[in-house]
N, C-alpha and C positions, 0 to 999 in steps of 0.2 A: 831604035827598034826594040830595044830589050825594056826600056820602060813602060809602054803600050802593054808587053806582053806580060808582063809582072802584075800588071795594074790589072787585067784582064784576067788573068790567076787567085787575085786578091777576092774582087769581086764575087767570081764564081765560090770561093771559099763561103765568102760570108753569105751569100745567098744560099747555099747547104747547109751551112751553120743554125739559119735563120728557121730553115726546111726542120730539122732534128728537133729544133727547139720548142717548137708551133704544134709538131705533130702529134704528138704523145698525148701535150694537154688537148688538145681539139678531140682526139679518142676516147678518152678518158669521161671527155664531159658529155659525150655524144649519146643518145640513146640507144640502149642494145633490146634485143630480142631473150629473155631470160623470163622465165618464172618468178613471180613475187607474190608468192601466201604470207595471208597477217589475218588475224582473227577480228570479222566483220562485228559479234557480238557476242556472248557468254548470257544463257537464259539458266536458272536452275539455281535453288540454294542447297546447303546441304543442313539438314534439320540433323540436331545432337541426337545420336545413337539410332537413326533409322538410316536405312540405304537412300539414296538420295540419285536423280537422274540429273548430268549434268548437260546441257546439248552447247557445243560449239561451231557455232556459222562459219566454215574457211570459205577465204575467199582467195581468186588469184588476180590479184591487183595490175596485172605486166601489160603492159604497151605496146600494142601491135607496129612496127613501122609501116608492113605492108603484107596483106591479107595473102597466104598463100593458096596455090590454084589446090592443094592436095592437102586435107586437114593432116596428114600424115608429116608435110614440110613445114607444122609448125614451133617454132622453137621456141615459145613462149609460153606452151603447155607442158603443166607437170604431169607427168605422170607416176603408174603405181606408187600412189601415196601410201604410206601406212602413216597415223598418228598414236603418240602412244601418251599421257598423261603422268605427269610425277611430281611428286611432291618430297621434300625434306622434310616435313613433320610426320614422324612419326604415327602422331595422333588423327591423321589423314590417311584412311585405309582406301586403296584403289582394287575395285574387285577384277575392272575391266583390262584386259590387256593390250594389247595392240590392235589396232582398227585400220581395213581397209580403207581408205577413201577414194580410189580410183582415180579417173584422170580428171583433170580438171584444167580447163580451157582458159585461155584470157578474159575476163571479164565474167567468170561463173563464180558459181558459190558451193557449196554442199557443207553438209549439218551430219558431225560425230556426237556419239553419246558415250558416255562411260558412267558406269555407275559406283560411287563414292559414299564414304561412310566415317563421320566423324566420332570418335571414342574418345573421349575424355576431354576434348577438343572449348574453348571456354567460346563465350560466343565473340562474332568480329567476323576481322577482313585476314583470308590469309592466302602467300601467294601459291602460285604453284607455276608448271614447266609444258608446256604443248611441246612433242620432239615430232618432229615433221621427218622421214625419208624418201626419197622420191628419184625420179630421174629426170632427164630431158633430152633434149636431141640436141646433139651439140655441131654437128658436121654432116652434109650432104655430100657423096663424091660420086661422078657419074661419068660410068665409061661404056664402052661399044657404039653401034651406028644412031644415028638419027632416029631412023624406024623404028630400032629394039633397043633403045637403051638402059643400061643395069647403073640402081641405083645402090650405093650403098652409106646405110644408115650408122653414125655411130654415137653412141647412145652414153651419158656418163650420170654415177651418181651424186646427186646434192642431199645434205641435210640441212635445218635449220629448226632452232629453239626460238618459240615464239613465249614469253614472259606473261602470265595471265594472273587473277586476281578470283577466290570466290568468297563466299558472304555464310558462315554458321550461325545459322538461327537457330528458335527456340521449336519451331514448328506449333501448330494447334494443340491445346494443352485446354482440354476440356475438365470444369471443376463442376460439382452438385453447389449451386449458390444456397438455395434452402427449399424448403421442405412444406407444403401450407397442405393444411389436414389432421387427422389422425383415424384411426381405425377403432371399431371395437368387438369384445366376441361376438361370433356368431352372425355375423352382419356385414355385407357389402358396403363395403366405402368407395369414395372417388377422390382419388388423391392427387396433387398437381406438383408436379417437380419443375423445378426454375435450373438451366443450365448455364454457363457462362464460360466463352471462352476465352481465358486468362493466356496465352499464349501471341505469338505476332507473328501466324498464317493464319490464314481464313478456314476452317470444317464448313465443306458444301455436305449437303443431305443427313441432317443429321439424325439416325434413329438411334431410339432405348429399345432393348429388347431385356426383359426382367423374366425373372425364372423364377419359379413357386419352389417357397422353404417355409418350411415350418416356421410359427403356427400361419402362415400364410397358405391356404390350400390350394386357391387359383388366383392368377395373376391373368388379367385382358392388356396384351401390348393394340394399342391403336398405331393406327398406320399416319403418324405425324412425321413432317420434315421440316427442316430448317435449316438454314445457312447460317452460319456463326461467324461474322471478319471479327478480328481484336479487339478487345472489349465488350464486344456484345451477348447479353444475355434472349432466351425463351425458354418457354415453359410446355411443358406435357402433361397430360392428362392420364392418370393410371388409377384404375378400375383394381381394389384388394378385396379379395372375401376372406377371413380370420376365421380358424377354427373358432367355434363357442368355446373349448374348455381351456382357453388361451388365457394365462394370467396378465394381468397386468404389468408393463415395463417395455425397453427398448429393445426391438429384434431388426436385426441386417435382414434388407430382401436383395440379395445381390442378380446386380444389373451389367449389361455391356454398354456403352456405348460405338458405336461405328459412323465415320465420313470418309468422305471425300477429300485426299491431300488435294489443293488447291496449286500445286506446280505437277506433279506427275498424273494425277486423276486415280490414283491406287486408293482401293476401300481400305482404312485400315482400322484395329477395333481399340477401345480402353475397357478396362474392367474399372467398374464403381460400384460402392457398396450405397444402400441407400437406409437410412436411420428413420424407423418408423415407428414412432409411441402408437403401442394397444392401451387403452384406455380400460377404468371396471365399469361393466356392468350396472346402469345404477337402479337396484332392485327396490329402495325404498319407495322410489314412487309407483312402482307395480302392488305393491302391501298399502300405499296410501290410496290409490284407487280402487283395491278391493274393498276396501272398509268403507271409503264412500259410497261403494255400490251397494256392500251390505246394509248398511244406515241408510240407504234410497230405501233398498227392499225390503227394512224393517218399517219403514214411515208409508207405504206405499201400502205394503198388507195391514198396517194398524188404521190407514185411512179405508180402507175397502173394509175392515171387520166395524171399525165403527158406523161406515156408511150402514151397511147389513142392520146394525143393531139400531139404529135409529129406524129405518124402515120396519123392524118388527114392531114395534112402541106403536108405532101409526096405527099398522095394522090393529094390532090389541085396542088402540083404544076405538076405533071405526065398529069393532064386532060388539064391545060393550055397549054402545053408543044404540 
């Protein structure tokens, strides 16, 4: 009788044993109900020494097991998000501080901005730190009747640091390539300026607006645009009237130029000078066409006086006759 019972004790052991052992890892591997934010995409560079918009797409990636009847019971929404951006370099200046991002559901997305500013910064790839705070619903407990029953919510904090990557470029870097024309006293020119953007962003809408400086008296800005990607140059048309009593030599007509950053759509302006020879005056051929006129108008009256004087000889000889 006592080995039956022993062997039946044994048993039972190992089958608890078996219980203990199984359990833990089957939980463990199992799918839970949790919030899981990771960054869908990062759009935005940050151009050396201007402020820069950076926008990041969170998303919450977490696995529904089973839809609940009350958005309220669900445990796989984060809530009050704040994100706040950082970086260890120095040379990566964050203006923006912590950012709401509200709640955000299983399978949603929403887009934070912060705006960032590289000083000194060479160009490349450098990382930085997404700190995510949040909460979530961690336990439902529900007591009183059937009819009225009271729910009670408890609620715990998470954080998490998502690792990200952004890109310092050179931004649009607009240069005067060259200059076709020149000007001279007292006379309206039309002069053509060739632009090029030496830089690796694109200048959308690109105007010259020129401002009248001595001996320049008026400057006509025309209403041209152009988009500029890397590497490409166009050219403008600019209308100069130069005082007459303007000597000959190089004078700056200083110009702006303004576009369109092609990641944020912000106008932004450069100053440029533009190098424009006044030519002299060339008065010798005004003194050689006087004197041709004269030498016409001396040959002209010597041919009318001798016409004259041949006609009187006629005369005279017809009354002697």
């Amino acid at each position: 009788m006592k080995a039956p019972r022993v062997l039946g004790r044994c048993l039972l052991l190992l089958l608890l044993f078996i219980h203990f052992l199984f359990l833990p890892t089957a939980w463990a591997d199992g799918p839970t109900e949790v919030p899981h934010l990771q960054i869908a995409s990062i759009y935005g560079n940050l151009e050396a020494g201007w402020p820069s918009s950076i926008f990041i797409l969170l998303q919450n990636n977490a696995t529904l097991l089973e839809e609940p009847d009350e958005p309220g019971f669900n445990k796989a929404t984060a809530r009050s998000i704040v994100a706040q951006l950082q970086s260890s370099d120095d040379r990566i200046k964050i203006f923006a501080g912590r950012q709401n991002a509200g709640l955000l559901a299983a399978g949603e997305n929403t887009t934070v901005q912060f705006m960032v500013q590289a000083d000194g910064a060479e160009l490349g790839i450098y990382p930085m730190q997404l700190c995510l705070n949040y909460s979530r619903l961690s336990q439902v407990t529900a007591s009183g009747g059937e009819i009225t029953p009271n729910f009670v919510f408890t609620y715990e904090k998470a954080s998490i640091e998502l690792p990200m990557q952004v890109k310092v470029v050179q931004g649009p870097k607009i240069e005067l390539e060259k200059l076709e024309g020149e000007t001279l006293p007292g006379i309206e020119s039309r002069l053509r300026i060739v632009f090029a953007n030496r830089g690796d962003e694109p200048a959308l809408d690109l105007q010259m607006q020129a401002r009248p400086s001595p001996p320049f008296l008026m400057v006509e800005n025309e209403e041209e645009q152009a988009s500029l990607f890397p590497g490409e140059s166009a050219s403008q048309s600019l209308p100069v009237f130069t005082d007459e009593n303007a000597t000959s030599g190089y004078y700056a007509l200083p110009c702006s130029v303004s576009y369109l950053d092609g990641q944020d759509g912000e106008r932004r302006r450069q100053d440029l000078a533009v190098l424009i020879y006044v030519g002299e005056q060339d008065y010798s051929l005004g003194l050689y066409l006087g004197a041709a006129g004269l030498i016409l108008l001396f040959l002209v009256g010597s041919f009318l006086a001798m016409r004259r004087f041949m006609s009187g000889r006629r005369r005279l000889r017809i009354v002697k006759s």
